[in-house]
N, C-alpha and C positions, 0 to 999 in steps of 0.2 A: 358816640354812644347815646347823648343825649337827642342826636338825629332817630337812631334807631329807636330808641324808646317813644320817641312820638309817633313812628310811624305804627308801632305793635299795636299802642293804645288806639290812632284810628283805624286801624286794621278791626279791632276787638270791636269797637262800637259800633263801627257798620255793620259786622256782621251778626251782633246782638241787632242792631236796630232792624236785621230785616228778617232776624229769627221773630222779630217783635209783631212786625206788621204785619206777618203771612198768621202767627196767632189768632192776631186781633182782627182781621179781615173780615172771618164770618160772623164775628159779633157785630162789624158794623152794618155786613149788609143786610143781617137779621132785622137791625132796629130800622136802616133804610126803609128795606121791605116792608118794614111794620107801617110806615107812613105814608108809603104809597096808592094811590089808588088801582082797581084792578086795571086798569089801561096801562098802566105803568110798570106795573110789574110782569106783563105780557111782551112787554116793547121789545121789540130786536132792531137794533144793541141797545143793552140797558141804557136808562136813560138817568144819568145823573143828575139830572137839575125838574125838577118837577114843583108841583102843588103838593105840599102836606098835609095828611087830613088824618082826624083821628077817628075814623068809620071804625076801621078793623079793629080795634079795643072797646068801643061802645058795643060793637057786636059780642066779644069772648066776654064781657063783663056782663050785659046784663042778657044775654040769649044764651050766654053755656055757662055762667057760674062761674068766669075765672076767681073770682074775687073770694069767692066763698072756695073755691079747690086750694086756692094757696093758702090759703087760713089751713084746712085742714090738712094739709101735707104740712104744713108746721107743725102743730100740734103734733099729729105721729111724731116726725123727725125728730123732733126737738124730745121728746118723752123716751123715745126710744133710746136718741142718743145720750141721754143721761144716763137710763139705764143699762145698756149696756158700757157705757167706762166706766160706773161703779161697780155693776161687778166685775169686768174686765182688770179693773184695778186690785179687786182684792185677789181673785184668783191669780192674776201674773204674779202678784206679792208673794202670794204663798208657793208657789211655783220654782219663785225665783230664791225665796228665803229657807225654804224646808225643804225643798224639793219634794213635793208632792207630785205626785205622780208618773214619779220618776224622768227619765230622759226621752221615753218614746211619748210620752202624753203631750207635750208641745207640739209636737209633727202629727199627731195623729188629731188635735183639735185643728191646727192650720188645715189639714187634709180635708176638714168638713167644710171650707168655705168651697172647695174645690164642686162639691155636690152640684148638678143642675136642677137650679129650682121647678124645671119641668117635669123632673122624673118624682117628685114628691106632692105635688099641687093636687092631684086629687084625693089622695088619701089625708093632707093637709086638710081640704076642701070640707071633709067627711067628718074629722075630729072637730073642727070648731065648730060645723054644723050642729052636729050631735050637744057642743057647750054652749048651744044658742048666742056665738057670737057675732057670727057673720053680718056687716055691715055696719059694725063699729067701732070706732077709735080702737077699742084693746084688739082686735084681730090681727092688725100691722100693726102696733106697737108692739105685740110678743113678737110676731113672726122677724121684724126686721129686729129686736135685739137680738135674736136667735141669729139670724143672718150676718150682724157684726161682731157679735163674741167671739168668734176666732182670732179676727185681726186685731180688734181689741188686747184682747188676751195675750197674744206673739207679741205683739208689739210694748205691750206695759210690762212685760216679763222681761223683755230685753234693757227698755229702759231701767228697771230696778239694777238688778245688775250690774250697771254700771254706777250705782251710788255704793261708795264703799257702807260694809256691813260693820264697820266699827261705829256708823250713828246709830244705827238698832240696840248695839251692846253696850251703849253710854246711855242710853232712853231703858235701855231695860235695868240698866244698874241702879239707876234713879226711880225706880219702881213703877215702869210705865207697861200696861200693858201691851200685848203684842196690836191692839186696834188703835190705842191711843199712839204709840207707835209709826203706826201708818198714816192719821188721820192727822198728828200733829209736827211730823218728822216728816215723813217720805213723801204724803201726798204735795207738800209748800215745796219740796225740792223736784217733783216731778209735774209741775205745774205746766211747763212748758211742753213736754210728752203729752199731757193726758189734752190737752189743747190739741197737741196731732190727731191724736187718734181720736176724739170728738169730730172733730174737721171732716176725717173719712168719712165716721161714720155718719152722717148729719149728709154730706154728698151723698153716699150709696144710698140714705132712708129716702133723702129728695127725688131721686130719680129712678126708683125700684119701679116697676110696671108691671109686671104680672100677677104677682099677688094683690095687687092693687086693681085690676082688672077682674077679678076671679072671687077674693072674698069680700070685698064692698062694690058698690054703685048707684046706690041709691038714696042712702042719710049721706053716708061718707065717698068722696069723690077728692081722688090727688090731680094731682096738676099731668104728669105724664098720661093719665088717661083723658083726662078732658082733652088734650093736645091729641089723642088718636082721633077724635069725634071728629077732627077735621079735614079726615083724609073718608072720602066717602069713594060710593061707586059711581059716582061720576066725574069726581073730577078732588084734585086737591085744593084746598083754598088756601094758597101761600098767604095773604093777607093776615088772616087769621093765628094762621099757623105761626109766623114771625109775631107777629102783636102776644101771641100766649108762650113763645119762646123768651120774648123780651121780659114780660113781668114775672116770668120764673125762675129769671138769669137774677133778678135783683136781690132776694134772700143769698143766694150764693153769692154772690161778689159783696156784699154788706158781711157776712160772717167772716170772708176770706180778711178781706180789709180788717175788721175788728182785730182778729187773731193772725196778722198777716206776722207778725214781731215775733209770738210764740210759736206759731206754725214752724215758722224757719229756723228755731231754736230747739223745737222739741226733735224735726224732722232730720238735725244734726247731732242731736242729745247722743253721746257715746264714741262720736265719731275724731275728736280729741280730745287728747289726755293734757 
C-alpha cells in the first residue's frame, strides 16, 4: 500500500511539474527574448546561450514611455478596481440580503459583461466627447468600472450568501445599521472574496485595449497600446515587444503574489461547509 502511495504521489508531481513548465515557458522566453539582441532573436535554431544586453528596455522606456504607460495603467486599474468592488460589494449585499431585484436581475447584470465592447465604442466615443473627457484618467476609470460590475456584482452576491444571515440579525438586534452592518460584520468576513474579485478586476483594467486605444493617447497611454506601437508596417520588433511584455507582467505577478493566500481562499469561499 505504502508502495502504491508513492508511486500516486510521483505520478501527481510529475504531472503538475510539467503542467508547470509548459505554463511558465512563454514567460521565460518572453524575458529571454527581452535580452537578446536582434541577431539573436532571428537565429534558426534559437540560440540559448548568447550576450545579454539591455538595448530593448532603454529603447520601450525612454523612446515609447514604458515607464510612464505603466504608471498610468495603474492608476486607472488600481482606481477602477476599488470602485468597482465597493459598489459591487454593496449591491451583491443587497442583492443577496433583500433581494432586490429579484431573481432575474443577477443573470440579467451577468448578461451585460457578455456585450462586445465593439458594438458600443462609438457611441461611447460620442458621450464622453460631448463630457469633455476623452484623454483622461476618468474616461477608463468609469468605462472599465462599468466593464467589471457585473462580475463584481455575481460574484460578491454569491459570496454573501454563503455567510449565514443570523450575523446581520445579531448586529441588527444590537442596534447597528444595515451599513455598519456590512462595513463592520460582512465586509472582515468577506475579506478573502472581495480580494478575488479585486484580483479580476485589476487583470481585465490592466489589460483592456480598446477603449484604451479609442478614448486616450495622448496625456494618458496604457501599457497594452504602447505594446501595439510595436508591431508596425514593416516588420515586428520582438525585442521590444518581449522587454514591454516583461515590465507589464511585473505589477501582475507582485499583486498575484501579495493576494496569492486570499485569492485562493476567496476563489473557494462557499465551496465548503
Amino acid at each position: 500500500m505504502a508502495g502504491r502511495h508513492r508511486l500516486q504521489t510521483a505520478g501527481t508531481f510529475v504531472a503538475l511539474s510539467f503542467l508547470v513548465s509548459v505554463a511558465i515557458l512563454p514567460v521565460v522566453w518572453m524575458v529571454l527574448t527581452s535580452l537578446k539582441p536582434n541577431v539573436d532573436i532571428a537565429a534558426y535554431p534559437p540560440r540559448l546561450f548568447f550576450q545579454p544586453t539591455l538595448d530593448h528596455y532603454a529603447e520601450v522606456i525612454q523612446g515609447r514611455g514604458a515607464l510612464s504607460a505603466i504608471f498610468d495603467s495603474l492608476v486607472v486599474a488600481t482606481a477602477s478596481t476599488a470602485l468597482s468592488t465597493l459598489i459591487g460589494a454593496m449591491a451583491g449585499y443587497a442583492m443577496a440580503r433583500f433581494d432586490v431585484g429579484g431573481k432575474f436581475l443577477g443573470s440579467w447584470i451577468l448578461s451585460q459583461r457578455m456585450l462586445p465592447p465593439i458594438a458600443i465604442v462609438i457611441p461611447i466615443f460620442i458621450l464622453f466627447r460631448s463630457a469633455q473627457l476623452l484623454d483622461t484618467y476618468w474616461v477608463l476609470i468609469i468605462m472599465y468600472t462599468v466593464m467589471n460590475l457585473p462580475l463584481s456584482i455575481w460574484l460578491i452576491r454569491s459570496f454573501v450568501w454563503d455567510v449565514p444571515i443570523e450575523l446581520d440579525e445579531a448586529a441588527w438586534l444590537d442596534g447597528a445599521s444595515v451599513y455598519t452592518t456590512l462595513w463592520r460584520v460582512i465586509f472582515p468576513i468577506l475579506r478573502p472574496g472581495l480580494i478575488a474579485a479585486s484580483t479580476l478586476a485589476f487583470v481585465v483594467s490592466w489589460n483592456e485595449f480598446l477603449f484604451a486605444l479609442i478614448l486616450v493617447g495622448n496625456t494618458v497611454r496604457t501599457v497594452p497600446v504602447v505594446a501595439a506601437g510595436v508591431v508596425t508596417d514593416r516588420a515586428i520588433l520582438w525585442g521590444q515587444m518581449a522587454a514591454i511584455g516583461t515590465l507589464a507582467a511585473i505589477p501582475i505577478v507582485a499583486v498575484t503574489i501579495i493576494a496569492q493566500k486570499h485569492l485562493i481562499r476567496g476563489l473557494s469561499l462557499g465551496a465548503l461547509k
